[in-house]
Each structure stands twice: as C-alpha cells, then as structure tokens.
C-alpha positions in Angstrom: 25.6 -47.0 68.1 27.8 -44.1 67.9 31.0 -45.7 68.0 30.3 -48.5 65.3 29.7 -46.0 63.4 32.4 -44.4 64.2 34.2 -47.5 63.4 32.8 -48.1 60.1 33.7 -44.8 59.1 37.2 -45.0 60.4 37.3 -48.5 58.5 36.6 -46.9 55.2 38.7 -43.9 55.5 41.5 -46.4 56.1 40.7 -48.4 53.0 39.9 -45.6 50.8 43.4 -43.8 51.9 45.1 -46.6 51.1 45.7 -45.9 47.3 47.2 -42.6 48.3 50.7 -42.1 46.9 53.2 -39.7 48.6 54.9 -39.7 45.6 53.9 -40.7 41.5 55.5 -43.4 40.8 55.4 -42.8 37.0 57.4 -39.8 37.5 59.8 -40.0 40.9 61.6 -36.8 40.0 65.0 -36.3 41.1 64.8 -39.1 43.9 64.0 -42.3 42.2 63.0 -43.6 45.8 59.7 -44.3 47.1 58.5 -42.0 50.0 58.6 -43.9 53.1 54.8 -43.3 53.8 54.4 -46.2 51.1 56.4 -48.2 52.9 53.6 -48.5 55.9 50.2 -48.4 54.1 49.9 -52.4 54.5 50.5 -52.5 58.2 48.4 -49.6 58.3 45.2 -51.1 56.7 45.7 -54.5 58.9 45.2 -52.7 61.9 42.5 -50.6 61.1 40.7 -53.7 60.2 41.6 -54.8 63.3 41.4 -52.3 66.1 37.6 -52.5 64.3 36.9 -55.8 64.7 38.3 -55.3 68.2 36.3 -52.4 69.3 33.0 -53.8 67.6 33.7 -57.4 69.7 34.5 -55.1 72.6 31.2 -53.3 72.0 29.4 -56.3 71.7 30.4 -57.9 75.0 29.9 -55.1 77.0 
C-alpha cells in the first residue's frame, strides 16, 4: 500500500513539475538560450510514467 502510494505521489510531482521553467522565456536576459533543464522535461515525464506503471505491475505480481 505504501509504495503505490508512493508511486502516485511520485507520479504527480513529476507531472506537476513539468511546467517548471529554468528560465522565462518571455524575458531570456542576456543569454537568449534556453536552460538545458528544458531540454529533458519530456524524457523526464515518460519515465516517471513509466518506472510507475513498472513498479505498480511489479507490485501486483508479487
């Protein structure tokens, strides 16, 4: 029980972070580049989603 929780929880903290900006984009500053931090957000959310489906199967099984 504890660790789907645990799951969920990581789950939504993954998608919830996911609008998280190291940098505005409206207003880049001196360095008109994005940070590379943005650069990984996507692969970032896919595994979350699914090292949790992983873990709830692996759960479910054992």
């Amino acid at each position: 029980m504890k660790t789907t929780i645990k799951s969920i929880v990581l789950t939504l903290f993954l998608l919830s972070s996911s609008l998280i900006f190291a940098e505005d984009p409206l207003d880049p500053g001196t360095d008109p580049g994005i940070a590379p931090i943005n650069d990984y957000i996507l692969p970032m959310i896919v595994l979350g989603i699914v090292l949790s489906f992983y873990l709830i199967k692996k759960k479910k099984t054992a």
